[in-house]
C-alpha positions as CSV (number, residue, x, y, z in Angstrom):
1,X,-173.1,235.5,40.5
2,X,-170.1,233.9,39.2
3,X,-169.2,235.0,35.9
4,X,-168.9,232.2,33.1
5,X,-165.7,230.1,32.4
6,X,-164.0,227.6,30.5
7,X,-162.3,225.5,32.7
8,X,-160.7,223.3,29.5
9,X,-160.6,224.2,26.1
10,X,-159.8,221.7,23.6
11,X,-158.9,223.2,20.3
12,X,-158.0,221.9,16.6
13,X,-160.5,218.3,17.2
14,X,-162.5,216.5,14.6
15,X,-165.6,215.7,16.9
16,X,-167.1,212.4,16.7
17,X,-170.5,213.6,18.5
18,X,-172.3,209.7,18.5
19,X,-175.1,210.9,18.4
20,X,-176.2,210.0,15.3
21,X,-175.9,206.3,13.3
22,X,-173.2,206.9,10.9
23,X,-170.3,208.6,13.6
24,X,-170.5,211.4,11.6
25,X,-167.0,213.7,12.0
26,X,-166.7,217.4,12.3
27,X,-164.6,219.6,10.8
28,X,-161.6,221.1,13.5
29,X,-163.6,222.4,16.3
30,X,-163.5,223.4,19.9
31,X,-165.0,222.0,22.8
32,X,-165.5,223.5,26.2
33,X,-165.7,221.7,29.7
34,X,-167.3,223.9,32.6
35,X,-167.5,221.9,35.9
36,X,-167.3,218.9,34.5
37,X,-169.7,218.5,31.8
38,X,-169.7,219.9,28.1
39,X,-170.4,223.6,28.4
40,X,-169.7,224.4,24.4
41,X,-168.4,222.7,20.9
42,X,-168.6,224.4,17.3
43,X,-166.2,226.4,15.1
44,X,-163.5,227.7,17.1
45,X,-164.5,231.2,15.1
46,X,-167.9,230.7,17.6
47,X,-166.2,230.7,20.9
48,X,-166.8,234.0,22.6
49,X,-163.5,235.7,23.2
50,X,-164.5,237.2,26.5
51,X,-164.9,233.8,28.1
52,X,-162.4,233.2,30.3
53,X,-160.1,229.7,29.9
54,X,-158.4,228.1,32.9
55,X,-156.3,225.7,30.6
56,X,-155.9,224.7,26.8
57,X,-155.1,221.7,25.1
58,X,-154.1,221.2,21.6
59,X,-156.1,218.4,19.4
60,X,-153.5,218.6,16.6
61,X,-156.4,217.3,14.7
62,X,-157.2,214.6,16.4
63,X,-160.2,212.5,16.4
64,X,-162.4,213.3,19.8
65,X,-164.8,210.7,20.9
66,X,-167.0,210.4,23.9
67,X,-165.2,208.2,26.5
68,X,-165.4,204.6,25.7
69,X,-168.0,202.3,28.1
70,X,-167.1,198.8,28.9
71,X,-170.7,197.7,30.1
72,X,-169.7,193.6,30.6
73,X,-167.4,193.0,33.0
74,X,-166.0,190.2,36.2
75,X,-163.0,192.4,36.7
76,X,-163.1,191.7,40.7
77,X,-161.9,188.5,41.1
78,X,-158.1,186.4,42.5
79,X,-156.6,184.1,41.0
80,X,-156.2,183.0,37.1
81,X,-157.5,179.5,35.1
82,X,-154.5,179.8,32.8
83,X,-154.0,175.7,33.2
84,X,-158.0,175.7,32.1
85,X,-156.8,177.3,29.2
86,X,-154.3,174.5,28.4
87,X,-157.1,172.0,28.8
88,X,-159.2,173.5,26.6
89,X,-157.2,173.4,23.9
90,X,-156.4,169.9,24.7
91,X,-160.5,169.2,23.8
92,X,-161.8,169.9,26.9
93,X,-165.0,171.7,26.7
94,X,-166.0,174.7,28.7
95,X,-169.3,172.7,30.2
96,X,-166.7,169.7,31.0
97,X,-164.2,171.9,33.0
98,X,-167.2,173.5,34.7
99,X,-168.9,169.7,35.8
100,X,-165.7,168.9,36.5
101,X,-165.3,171.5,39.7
102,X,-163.3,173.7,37.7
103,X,-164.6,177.1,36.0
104,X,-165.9,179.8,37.6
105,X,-166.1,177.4,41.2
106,X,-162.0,177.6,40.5
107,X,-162.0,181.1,40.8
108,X,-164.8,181.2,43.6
109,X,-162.0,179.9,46.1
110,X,-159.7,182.1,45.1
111,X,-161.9,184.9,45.5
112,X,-163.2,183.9,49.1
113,X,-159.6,183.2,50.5
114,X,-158.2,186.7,49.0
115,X,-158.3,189.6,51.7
116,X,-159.7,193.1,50.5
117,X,-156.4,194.2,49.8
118,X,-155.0,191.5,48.0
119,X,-158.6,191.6,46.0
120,X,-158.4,195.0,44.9
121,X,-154.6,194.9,44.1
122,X,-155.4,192.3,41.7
123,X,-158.1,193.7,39.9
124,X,-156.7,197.5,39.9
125,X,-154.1,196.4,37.2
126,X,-156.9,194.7,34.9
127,X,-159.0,198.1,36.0
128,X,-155.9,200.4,34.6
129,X,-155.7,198.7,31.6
130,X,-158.9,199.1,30.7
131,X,-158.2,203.1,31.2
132,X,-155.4,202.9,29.3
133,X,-157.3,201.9,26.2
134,X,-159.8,204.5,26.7
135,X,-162.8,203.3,28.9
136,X,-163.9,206.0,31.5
137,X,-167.0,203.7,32.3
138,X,-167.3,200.7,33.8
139,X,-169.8,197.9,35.0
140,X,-167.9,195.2,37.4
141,X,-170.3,191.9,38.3
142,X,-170.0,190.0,41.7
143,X,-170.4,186.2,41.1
144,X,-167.1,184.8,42.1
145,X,-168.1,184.8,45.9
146,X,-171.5,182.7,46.0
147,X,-171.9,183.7,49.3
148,X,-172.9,187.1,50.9
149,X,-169.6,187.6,52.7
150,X,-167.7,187.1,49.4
151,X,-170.5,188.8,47.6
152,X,-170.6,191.5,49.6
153,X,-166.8,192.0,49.9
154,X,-166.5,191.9,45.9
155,X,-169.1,194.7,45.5
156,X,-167.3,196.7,48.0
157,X,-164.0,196.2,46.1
158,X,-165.7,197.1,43.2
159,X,-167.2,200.1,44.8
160,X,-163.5,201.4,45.9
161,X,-161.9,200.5,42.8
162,X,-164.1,203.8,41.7
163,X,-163.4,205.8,44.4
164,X,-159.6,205.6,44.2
165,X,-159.2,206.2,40.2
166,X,-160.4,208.4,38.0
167,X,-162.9,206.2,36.5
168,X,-167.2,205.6,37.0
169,X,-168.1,202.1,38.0
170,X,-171.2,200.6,38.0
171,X,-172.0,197.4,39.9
172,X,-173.9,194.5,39.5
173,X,-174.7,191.9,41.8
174,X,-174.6,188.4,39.7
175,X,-175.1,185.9,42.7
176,X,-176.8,183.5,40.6
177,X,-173.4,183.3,38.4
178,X,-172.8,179.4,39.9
179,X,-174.1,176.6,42.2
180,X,-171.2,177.3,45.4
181,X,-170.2,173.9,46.9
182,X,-171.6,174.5,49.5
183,X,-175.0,174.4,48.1
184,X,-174.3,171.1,45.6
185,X,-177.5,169.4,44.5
186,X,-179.8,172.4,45.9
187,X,-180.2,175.0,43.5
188,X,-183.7,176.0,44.3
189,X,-182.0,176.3,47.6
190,X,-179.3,178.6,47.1
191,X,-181.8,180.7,45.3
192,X,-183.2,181.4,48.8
193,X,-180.4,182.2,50.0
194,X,-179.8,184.7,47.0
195,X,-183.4,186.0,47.4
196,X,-183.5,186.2,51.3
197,X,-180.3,187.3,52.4
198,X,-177.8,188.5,49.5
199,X,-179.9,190.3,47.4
200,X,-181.4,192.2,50.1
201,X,-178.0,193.4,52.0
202,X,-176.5,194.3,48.7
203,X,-179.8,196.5,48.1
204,X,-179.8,197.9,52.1
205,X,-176.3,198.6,51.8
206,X,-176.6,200.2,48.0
207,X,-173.6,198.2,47.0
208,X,-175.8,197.2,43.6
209,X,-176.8,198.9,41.0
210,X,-178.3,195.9,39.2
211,X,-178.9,192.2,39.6
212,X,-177.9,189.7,36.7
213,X,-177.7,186.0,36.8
214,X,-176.5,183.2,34.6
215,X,-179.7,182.0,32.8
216,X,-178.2,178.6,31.3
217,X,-178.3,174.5,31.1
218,X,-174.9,174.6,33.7
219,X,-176.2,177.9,35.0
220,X,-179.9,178.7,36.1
221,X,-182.9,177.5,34.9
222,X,-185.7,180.5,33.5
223,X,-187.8,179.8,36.8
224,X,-184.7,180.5,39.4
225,X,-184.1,183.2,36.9
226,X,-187.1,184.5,37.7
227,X,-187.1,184.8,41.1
228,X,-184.2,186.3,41.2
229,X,-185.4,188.8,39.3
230,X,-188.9,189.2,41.4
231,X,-186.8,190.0,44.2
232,X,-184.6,192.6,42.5
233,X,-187.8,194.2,41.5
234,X,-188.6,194.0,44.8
235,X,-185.6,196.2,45.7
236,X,-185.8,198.6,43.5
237,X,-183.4,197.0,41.3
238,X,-182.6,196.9,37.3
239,X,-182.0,193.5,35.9
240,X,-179.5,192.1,33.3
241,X,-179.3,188.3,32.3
242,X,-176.5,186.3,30.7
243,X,-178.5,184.4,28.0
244,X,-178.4,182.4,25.4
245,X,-174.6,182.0,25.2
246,X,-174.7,178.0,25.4
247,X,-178.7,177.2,25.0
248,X,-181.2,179.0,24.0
249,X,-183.9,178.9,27.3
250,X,-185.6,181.9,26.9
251,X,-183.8,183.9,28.7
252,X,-183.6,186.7,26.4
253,X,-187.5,186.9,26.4
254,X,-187.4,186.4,30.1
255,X,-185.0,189.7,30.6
256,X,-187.4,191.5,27.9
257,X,-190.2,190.8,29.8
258,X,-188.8,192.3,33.1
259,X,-187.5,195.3,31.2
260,X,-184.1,194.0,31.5
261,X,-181.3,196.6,30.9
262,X,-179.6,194.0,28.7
263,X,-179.5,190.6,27.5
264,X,-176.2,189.1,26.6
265,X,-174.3,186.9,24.9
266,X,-177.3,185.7,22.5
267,X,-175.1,183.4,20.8
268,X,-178.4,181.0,20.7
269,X,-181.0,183.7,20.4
270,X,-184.4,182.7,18.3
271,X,-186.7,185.7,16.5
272,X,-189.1,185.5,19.1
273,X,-186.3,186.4,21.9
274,X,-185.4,189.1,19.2
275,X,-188.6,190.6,19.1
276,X,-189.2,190.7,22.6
277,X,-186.0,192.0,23.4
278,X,-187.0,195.0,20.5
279,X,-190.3,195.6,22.1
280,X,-189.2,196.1,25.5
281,X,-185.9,198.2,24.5
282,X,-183.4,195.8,25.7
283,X,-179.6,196.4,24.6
284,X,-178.4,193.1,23.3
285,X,-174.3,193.0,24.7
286,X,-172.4,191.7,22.1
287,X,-168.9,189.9,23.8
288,X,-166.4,189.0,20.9
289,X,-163.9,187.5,23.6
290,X,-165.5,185.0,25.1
291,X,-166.5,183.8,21.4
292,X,-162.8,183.9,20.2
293,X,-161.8,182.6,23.6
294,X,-163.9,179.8,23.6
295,X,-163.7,179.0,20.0
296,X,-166.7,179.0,19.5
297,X,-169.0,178.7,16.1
298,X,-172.3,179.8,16.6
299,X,-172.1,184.0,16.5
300,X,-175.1,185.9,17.5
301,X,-177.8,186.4,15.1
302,X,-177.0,189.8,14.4
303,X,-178.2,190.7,10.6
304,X,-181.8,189.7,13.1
305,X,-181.1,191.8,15.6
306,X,-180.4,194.2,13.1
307,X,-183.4,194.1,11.4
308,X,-185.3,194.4,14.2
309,X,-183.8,197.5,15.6
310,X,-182.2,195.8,18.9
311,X,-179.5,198.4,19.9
312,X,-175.9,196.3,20.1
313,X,-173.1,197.2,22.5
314,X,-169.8,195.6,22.5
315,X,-168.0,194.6,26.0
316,X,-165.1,193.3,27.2
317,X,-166.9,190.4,29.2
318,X,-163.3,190.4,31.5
319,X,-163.2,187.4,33.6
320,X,-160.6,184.5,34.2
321,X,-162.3,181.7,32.3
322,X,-163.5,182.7,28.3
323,X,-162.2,186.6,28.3
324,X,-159.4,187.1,30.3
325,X,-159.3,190.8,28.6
326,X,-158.8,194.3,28.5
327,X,-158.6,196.2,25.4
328,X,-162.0,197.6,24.4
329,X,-160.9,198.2,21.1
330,X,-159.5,194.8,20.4
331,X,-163.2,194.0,21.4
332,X,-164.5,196.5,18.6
333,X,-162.0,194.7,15.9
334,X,-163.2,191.0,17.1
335,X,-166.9,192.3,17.2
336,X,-166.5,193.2,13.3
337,X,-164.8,190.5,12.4
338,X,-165.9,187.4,14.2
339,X,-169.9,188.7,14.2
340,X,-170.1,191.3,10.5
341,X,-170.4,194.2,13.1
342,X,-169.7,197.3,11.0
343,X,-167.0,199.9,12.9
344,X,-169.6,202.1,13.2
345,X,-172.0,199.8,14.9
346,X,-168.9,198.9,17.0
347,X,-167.7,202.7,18.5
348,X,-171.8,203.0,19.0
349,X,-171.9,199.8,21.0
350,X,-169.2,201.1,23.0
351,X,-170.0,204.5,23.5
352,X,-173.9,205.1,23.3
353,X,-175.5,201.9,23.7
354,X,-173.4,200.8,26.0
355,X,-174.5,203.8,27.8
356,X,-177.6,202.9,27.6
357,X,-177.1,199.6,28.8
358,X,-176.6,201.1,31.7
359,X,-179.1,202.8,31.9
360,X,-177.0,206.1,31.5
361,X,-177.9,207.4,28.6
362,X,-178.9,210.7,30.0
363,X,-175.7,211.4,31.3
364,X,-172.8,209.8,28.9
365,X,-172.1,207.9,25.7
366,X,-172.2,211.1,23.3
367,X,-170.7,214.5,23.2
368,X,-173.5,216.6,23.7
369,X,-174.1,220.0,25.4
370,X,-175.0,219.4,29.4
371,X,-173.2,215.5,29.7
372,X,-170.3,214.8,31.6
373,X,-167.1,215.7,30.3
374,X,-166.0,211.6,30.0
375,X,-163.8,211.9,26.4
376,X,-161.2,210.3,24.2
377,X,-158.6,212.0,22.1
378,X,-156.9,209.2,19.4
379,X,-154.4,209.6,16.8
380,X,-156.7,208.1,14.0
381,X,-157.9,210.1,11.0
382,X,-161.3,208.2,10.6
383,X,-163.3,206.5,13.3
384,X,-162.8,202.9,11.5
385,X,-159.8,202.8,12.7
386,X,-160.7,202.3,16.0
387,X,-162.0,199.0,14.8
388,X,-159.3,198.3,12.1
389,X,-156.1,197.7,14.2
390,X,-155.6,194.5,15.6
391,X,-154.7,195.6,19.2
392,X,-153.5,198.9,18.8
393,X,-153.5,201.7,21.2
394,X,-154.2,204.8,19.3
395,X,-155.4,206.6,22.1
396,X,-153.4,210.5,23.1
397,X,-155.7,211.7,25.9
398,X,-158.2,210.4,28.2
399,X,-160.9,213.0,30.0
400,X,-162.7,211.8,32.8
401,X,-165.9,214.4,34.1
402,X,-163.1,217.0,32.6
403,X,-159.8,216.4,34.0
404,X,-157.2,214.9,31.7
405,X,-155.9,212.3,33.6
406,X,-152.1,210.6,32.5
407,X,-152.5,207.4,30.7
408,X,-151.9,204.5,33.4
């Protein structure tokens, strides 16, 4: 039998365990990694001497947090809508750009005419700057391909983008993100086509970990959303839904009522959405972004979601159109400030309930004995900082499943 090791020993850290709700800190402690996952923690006078340590590194007092989990993102996709951008602030609204052909179809054409290569190249740098600022989780939708070639070839960019850095990502196959050209005047239609042919190859060929859709009035109406979701139940397949950000359709309820992973968005959300989403456990996904972005005036209900115990996480929502973004933490500030988040809420809805957004709350989202080694070393001396800072980059060490990696 192999005798018992450390393989890194972090010493001199003020642990930030998540676990609880107020991100309570420890004094300077220790924390062991063994094969990856969190072998030990405590008082360094606790650590028993006779363990062996393949390496050490030196917290300096530093605040240690569990790696942070952007759980919204469209980080695969060519292209940029920066002239969008202009017309937006020249009054255009985001449902005029979109009727107008522009929007996420804009991006759609990039995305189908961009080779593998050229599509991962693009979306490795918005991937390493997510890193950079701490994430060592990630969830990247489909939806700028709207058909199953482009579908397909997103997912497996995503799917890569994992394999090649040191970084988890979860997929989700969003299909039902826009009406393709191709299918103009025939939703129902390309919901066939969703439900017949995509769905099913991105389930045969395990390119999907879940299925969300775009449940809205220049999106997908609560009965496509349905089927959509019958059919990802069919494959074994979690669901998520984009709801509520425009209109409020009942989508929220809709996702609760499938068990939905999440609902988000919820700029629109009623009590009775609220109260189904607290009955069936459903994360609501708070994205501060696409708000700001969008300038937008109507923020999420969430002194209700509040009282109803829905868990909140905070994401990124990265995409071309309303949150061309990557700092997670900026996302934490913005989710305070725009919405009356409080930081703690904030580093929760990044860490553990984003975790469980994803339905990995078994594995990540808090430092505790037996989870993967994903951590977070920042020069901060309380966790509100994290939140504070208007886009600062506070971060001195990022572990992923134990290994500290160089900051890209």
């Amino acid at each position: 039998m192999n005798e018992p090791s450390i393989d890194l020993l972090i010493r001199n850290v003020r642990i930030v365990t998540c676990t609880d709700d107020e991100c309570s800190v420890t004094p300077p402690a220790f924390l062991a990694i063994a094969d990856g996952l969190i072998a030990g923690m405590g008082p360094i006078s606790t650590l028993d001497p006779r363990v062996p340590v393949r390496r050490e590194l030196d917290g300096a007092g530093a605040l240690l947090t569990p790696g942070l989990i952007d759980c919204h993102t469209h980080l695969v996709y060519a292209g940029d809508r920066a002239r969008e951008f202009e017309m937006r602030l020249q009054g255009a609204s985001y449902e005029e750009i979109a009727r107008a052909g522009g929007g996420i179809l804009s991006t759609v054409q990039h995305t189908r005419d961009a080779n593998p290569g050229d599509l991962q190249a693009q979306s490795a740098r918005r991937l390493k700057s997510l890193m950079h600022h701490g994430v060592t989780t990630v969830e990247i939708k489909s939806g700028y391909g709207l058909s199953q070639k482009a579908e397909l070839k997103s997912l497996r960019v995503a799917r890569a983008l994992g394999e090649k850095f040191p970084i988890d990502v979860r997929t989700t196959l969003l299909a039902a993100h826009a009406l393709p050209p191709e299918f103009a005047g025939r939703a129902d239609a390309y919901i066939d086509e969703i439900v017949q042919h995509i769905l099913p190859e991105a389930a045969r060929l395990r390119l999907a970990d879940a299925v969300d859709a775009f449940c809205e009035s220049i999106g997908f109406t609560p009965a496509q959303t349905q089927r959509v979701f019958e059919a990802a139940r069919a494959h074994g397949l979690p669901v998520k839904l984009h709801a509520e950000q425009l209109s409020n359709l009942g989508g929220a309820a809709l996702a609760a009522e499938y068990g939905a992973l999440s609902a988000d968005h919820l700029e629109h959300i009623d009590a009775a959405g609220v109260r189904a989403m607290a009955k069936a456990g459903t994360v609501a996904v708070m994205l501060p972004g696409a708000y700001y972005f969008l300038r937008d005036t109507k923020a999420p209900p969430i002194a209700l979601l509040r009282k109803h115990g829905v868990p909140m996480a905070v994401a990124t929502d990265c995409n071309p159109g309303t949150s061309p973004g990557t700092h997670l933490p900026l996302m934490m500030n913005m989710a305070c400030t725009l919405f009356r988040m409080t930081p703690v809420e904030a580093l929760l809805g990044v860490t553990r309930v984003a975790a469980k957004a994803l339905g990995l709350s078994s594995s990540r989202g808090t430092i505790t004995l037996g989870k993967r080694a994903d951590l977070c070393l920042w020069d901060v001396d309380h966790p509100a900082e994290l939140s504070y800072a208007i886009g600062s980059s506070p971060l001195r060490a990022r572990i992923h499943h134990g290994v500290q990696h160089p900051l890209q």
